[in-house]
TIVO-2410 file (N, C-alpha, C; in nm, 3 decimals):
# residues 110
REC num residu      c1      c2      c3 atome chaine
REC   1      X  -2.290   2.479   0.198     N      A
REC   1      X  -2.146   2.469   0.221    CA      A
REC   1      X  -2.089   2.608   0.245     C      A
REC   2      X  -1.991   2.595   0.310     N      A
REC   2      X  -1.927   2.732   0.358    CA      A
REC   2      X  -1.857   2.852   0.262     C      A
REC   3      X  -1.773   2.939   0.226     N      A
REC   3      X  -1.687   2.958   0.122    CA      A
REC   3      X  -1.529   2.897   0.169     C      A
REC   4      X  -1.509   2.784   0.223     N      A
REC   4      X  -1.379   2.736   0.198    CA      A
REC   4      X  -1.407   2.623   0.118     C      A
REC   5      X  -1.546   2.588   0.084     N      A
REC   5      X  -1.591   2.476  -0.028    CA      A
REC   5      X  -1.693   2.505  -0.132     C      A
REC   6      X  -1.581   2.549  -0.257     N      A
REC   6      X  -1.678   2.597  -0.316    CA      A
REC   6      X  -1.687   2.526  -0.451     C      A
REC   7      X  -1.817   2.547  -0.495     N      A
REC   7      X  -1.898   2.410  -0.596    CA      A
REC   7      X  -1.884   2.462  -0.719     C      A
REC   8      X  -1.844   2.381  -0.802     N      A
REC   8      X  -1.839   2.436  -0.912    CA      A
REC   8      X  -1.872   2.309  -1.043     C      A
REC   9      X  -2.034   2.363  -1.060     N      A
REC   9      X  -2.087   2.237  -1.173    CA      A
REC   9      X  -2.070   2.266  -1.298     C      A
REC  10      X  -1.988   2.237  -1.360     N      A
REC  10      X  -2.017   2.215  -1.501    CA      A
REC  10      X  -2.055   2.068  -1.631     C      A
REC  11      X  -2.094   2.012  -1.510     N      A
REC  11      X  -2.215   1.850  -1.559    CA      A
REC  11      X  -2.346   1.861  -1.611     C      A
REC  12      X  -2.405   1.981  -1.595     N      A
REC  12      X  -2.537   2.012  -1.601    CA      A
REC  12      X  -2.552   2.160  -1.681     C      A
REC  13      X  -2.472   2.166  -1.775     N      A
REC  13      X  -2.514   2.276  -1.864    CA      A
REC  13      X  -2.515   2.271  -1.971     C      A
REC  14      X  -2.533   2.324  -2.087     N      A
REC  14      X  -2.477   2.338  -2.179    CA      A
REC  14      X  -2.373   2.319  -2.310     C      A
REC  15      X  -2.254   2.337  -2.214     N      A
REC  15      X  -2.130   2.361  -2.267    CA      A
REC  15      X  -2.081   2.217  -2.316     C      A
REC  16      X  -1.985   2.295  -2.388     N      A
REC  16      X  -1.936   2.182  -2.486    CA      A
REC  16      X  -1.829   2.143  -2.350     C      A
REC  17      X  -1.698   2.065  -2.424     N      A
REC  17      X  -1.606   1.965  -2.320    CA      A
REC  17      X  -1.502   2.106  -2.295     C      A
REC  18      X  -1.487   2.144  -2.439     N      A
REC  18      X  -1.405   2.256  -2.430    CA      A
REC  18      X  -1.402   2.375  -2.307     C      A
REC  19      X  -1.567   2.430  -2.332     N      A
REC  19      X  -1.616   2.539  -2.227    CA      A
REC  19      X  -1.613   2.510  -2.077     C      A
REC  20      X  -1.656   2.339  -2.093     N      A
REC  20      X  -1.657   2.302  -1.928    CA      A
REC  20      X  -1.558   2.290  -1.886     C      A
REC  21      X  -1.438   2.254  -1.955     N      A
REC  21      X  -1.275   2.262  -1.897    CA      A
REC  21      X  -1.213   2.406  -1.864     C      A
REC  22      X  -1.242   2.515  -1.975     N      A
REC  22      X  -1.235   2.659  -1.942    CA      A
REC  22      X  -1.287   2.716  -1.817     C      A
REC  23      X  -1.433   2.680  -1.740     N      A
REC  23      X  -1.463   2.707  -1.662    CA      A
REC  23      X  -1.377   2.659  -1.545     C      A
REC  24      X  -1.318   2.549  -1.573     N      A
REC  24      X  -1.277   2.462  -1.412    CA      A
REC  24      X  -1.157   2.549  -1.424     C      A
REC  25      X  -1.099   2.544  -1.526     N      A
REC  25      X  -0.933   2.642  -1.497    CA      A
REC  25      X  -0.954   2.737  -1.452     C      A
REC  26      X  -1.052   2.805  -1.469     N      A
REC  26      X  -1.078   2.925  -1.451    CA      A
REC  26      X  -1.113   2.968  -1.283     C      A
REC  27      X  -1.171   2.865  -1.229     N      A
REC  27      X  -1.243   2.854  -1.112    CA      A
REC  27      X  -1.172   2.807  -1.022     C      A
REC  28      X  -1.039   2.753  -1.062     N      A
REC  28      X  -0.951   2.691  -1.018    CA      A
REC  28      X  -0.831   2.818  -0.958     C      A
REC  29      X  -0.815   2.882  -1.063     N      A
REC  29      X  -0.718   2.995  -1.095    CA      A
REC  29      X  -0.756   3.088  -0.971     C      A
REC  30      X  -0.882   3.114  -1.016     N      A
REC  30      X  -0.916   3.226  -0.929    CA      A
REC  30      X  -0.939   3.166  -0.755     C      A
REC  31      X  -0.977   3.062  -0.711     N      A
REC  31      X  -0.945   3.022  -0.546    CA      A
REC  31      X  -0.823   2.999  -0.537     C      A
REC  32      X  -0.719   2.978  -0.618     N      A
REC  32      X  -0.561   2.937  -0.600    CA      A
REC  32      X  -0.537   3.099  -0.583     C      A
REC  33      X  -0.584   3.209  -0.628     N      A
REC  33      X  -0.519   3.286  -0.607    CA      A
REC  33      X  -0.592   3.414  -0.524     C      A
REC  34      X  -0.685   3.399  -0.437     N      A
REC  34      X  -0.756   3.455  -0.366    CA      A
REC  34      X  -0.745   3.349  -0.227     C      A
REC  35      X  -0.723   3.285  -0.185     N      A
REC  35      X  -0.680   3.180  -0.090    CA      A
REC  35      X  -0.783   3.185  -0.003     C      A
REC  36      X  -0.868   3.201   0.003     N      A
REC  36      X  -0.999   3.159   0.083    CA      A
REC  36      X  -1.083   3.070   0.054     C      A
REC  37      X  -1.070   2.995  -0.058     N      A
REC  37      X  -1.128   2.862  -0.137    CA      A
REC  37      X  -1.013   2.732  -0.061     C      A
REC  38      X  -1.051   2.709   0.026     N      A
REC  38      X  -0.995   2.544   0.057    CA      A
REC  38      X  -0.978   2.422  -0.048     C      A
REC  39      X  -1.116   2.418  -0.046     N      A
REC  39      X  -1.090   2.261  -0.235    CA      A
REC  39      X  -1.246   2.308  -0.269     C      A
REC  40      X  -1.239   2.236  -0.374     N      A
REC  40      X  -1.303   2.265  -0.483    CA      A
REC  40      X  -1.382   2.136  -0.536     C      A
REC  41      X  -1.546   2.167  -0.520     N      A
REC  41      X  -1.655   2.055  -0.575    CA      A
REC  41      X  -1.653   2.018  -0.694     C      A
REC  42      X  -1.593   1.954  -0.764     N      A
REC  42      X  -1.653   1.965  -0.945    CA      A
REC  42      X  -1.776   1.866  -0.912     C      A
REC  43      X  -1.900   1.873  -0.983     N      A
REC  43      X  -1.998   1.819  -1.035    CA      A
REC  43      X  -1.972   1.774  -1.192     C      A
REC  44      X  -1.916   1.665  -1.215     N      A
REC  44      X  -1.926   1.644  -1.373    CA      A
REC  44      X  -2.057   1.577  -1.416     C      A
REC  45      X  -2.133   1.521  -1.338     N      A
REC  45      X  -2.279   1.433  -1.368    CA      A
REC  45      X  -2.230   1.346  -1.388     C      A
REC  46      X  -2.347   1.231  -1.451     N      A
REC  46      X  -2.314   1.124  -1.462    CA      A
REC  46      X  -2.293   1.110  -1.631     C      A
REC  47      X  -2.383   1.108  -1.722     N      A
REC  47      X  -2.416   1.144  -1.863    CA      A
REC  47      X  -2.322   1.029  -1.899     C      A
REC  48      X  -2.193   1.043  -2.008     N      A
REC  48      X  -2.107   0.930  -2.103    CA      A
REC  48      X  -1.987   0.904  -2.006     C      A
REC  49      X  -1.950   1.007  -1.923     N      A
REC  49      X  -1.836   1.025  -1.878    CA      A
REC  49      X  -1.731   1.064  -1.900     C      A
REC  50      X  -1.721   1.125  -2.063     N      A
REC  50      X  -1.645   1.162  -2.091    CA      A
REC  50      X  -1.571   1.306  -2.026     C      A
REC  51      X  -1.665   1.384  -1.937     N      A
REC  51      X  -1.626   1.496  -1.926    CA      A
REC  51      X  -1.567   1.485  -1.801     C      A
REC  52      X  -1.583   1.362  -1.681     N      A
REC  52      X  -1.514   1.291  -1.575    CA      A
REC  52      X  -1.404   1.265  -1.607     C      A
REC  53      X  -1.399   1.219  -1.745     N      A
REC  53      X  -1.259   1.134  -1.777    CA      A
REC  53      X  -1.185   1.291  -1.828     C      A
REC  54      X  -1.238   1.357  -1.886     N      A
REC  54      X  -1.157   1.499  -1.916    CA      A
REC  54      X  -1.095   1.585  -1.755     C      A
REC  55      X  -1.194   1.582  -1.685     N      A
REC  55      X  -1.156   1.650  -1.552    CA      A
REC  55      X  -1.028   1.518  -1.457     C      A
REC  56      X  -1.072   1.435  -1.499     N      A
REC  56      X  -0.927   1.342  -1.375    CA      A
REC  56      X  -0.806   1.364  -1.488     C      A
REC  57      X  -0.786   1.360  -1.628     N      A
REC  57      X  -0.652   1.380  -1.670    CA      A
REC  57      X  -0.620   1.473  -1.661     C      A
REC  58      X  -0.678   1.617  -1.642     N      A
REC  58      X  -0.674   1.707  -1.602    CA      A
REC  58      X  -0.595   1.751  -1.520     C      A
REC  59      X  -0.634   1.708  -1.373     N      A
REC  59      X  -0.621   1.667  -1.290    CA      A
REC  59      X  -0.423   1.639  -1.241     C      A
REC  60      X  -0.465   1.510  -1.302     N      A
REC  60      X  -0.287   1.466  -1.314    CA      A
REC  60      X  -0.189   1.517  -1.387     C      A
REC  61      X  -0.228   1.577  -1.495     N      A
REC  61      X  -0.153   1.687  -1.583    CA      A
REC  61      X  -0.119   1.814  -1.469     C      A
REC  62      X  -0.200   1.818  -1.354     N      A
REC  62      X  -0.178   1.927  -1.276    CA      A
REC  62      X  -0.108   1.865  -1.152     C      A
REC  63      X  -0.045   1.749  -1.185     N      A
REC  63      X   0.084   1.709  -1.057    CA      A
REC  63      X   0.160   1.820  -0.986     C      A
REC  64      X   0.086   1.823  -0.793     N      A
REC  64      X   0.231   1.927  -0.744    CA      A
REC  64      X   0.123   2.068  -0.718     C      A
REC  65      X  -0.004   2.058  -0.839     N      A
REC  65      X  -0.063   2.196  -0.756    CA      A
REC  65      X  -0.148   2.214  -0.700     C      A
REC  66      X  -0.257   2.105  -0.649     N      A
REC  66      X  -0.299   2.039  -0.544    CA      A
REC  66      X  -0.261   1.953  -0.452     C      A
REC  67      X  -0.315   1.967  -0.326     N      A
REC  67      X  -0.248   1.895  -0.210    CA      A
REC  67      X  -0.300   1.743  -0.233     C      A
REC  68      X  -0.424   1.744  -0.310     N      A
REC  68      X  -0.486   1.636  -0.287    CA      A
REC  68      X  -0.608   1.639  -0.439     C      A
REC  69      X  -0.628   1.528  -0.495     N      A
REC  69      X  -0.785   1.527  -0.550    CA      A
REC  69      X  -0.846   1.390  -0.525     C      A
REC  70      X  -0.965   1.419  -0.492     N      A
REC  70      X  -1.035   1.313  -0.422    CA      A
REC  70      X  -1.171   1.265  -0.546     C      A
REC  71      X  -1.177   1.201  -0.576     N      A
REC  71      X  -1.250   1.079  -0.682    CA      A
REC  71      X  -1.415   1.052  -0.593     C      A
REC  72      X  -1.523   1.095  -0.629     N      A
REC  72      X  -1.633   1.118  -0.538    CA      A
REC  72      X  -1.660   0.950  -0.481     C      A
REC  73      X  -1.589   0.797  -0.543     N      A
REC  73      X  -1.635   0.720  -0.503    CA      A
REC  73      X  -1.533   0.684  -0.404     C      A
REC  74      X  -1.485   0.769  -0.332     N      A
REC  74      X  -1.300   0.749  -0.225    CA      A
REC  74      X  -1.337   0.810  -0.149     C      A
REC  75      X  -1.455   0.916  -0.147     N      A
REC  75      X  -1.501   1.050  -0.096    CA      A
REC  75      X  -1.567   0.993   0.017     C      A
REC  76      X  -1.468   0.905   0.147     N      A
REC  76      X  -1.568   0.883   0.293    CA      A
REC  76      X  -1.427   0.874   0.380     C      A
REC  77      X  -1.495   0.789   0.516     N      A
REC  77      X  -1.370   0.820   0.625    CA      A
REC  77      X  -1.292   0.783   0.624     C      A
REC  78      X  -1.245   0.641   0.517     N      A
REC  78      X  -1.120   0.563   0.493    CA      A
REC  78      X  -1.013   0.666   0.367     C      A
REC  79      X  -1.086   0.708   0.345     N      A
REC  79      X  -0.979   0.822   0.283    CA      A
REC  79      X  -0.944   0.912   0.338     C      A
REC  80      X  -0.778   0.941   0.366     N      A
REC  80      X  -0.745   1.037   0.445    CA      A
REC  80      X  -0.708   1.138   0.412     C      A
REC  81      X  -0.716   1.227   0.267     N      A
REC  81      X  -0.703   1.316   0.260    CA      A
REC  81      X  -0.858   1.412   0.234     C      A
REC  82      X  -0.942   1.281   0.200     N      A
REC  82      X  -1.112   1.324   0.219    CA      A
REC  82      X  -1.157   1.348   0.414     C      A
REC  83      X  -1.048   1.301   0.484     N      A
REC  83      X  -1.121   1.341   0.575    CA      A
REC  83      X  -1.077   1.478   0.607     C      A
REC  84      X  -0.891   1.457   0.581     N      A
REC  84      X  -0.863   1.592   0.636    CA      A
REC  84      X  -0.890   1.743   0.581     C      A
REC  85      X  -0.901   1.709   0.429     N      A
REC  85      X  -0.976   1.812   0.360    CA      A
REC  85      X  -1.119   1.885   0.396     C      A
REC  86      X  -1.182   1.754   0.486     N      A
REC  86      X  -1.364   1.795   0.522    CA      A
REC  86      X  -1.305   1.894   0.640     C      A
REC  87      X  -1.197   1.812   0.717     N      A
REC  87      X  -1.188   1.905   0.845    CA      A
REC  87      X  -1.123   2.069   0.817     C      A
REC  88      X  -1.021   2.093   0.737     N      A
REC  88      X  -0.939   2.215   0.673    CA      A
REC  88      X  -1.072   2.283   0.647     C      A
REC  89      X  -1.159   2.258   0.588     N      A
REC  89      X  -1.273   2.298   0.565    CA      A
REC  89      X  -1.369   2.360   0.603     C      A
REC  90      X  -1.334   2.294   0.732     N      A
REC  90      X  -1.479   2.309   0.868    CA      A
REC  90      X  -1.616   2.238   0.770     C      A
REC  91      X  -1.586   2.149   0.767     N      A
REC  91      X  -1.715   2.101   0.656    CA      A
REC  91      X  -1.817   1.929   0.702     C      A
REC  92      X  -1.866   1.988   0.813     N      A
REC  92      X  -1.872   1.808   0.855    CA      A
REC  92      X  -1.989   1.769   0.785     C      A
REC  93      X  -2.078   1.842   0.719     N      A
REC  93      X  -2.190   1.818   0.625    CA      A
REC  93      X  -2.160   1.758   0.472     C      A
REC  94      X  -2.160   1.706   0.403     N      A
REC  94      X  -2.142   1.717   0.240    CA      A
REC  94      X  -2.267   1.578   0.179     C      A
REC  95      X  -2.353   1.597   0.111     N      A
REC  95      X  -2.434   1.475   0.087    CA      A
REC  95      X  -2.372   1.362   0.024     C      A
REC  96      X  -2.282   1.443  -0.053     N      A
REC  96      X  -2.200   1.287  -0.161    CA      A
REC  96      X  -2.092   1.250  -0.080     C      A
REC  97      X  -2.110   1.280   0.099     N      A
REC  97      X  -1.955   1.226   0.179    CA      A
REC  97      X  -1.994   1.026   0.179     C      A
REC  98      X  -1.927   0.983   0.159     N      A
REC  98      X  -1.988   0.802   0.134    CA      A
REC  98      X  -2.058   0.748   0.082     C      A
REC  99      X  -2.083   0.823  -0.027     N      A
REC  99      X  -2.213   0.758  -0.134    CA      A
REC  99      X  -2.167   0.731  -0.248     C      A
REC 100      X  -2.052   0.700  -0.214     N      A
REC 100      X  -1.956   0.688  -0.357    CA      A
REC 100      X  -1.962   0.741  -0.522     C      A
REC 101      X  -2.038   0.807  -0.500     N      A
REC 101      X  -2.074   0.953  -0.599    CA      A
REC 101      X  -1.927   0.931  -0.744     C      A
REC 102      X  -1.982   0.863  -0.869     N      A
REC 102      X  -1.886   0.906  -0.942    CA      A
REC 102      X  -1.915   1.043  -1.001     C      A
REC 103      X  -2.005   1.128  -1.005     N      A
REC 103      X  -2.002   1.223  -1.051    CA      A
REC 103      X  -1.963   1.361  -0.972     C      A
REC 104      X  -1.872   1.341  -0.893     N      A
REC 104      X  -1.793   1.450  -0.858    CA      A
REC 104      X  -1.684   1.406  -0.829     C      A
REC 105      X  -1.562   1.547  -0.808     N      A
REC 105      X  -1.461   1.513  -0.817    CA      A
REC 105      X  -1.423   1.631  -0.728     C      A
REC 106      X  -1.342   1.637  -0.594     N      A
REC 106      X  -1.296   1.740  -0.515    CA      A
REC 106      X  -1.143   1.798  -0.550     C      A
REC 107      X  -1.098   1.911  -0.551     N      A
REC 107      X  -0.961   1.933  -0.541    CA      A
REC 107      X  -0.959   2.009  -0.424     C      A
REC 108      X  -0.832   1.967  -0.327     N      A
REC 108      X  -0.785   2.038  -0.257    CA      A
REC 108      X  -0.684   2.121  -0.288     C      A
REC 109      X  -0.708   2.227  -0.222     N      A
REC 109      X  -0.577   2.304  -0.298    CA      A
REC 109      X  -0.487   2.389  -0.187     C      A
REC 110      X  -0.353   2.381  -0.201     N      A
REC 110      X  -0.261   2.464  -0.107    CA      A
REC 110      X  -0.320   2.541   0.019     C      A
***
């Protein structure tokens, strides 16, 4: 993927719910404010789901500062802010584009 899509897993480590939410703000913060990050991959895995369900309230708690967040199983061509996000992107590649992938979660951002 290019750097206007950049991946950011925290499904596959370590960290507690706490650390993996620190990272996304964090990762979040810093492409919102360097503006060369288009949207943003979360990888939450698959595992209990709890840390999916931590990243979408997240999410909506953050009404207004994304243009868009896209739900990895919405993530194909009938979604139109998944398409126009692939295109803002320059991104016509992505493996989880229609595979209805619950374990990621995209933000687009400004």
């Amino acid at each position: 993927m290019n750097k206007k899509m950049k991946i950011v897993d925290i499904g596959h480590t370590t960290n507690n719910l706490f650390h993996a939410m620190t990272i996304l703000e964090t990762a979040v913060s810093e492409a919102s404010f360097h503006h060369e990050t288009k949207a943003i991959k979360i990888i939450t895995g698959h595992g209990t789901g709890q840390l999916r369900e931590a990243v979408k309230e997240w999410c909506q708690e953050q009404e207004g500062r994304f243009k868009a967040v896209v739900y990895g199983e919405n993530f194909d061509m009938f979604n139109a802010d998944a398409v126009d996000m692939r295109s803002e992107c320059n991104q016509p590649y992505d493996i989880d584009y229609g595979r209805k992938n619950r374990a990621v979660i995209y933000i687009w951002l400004w």
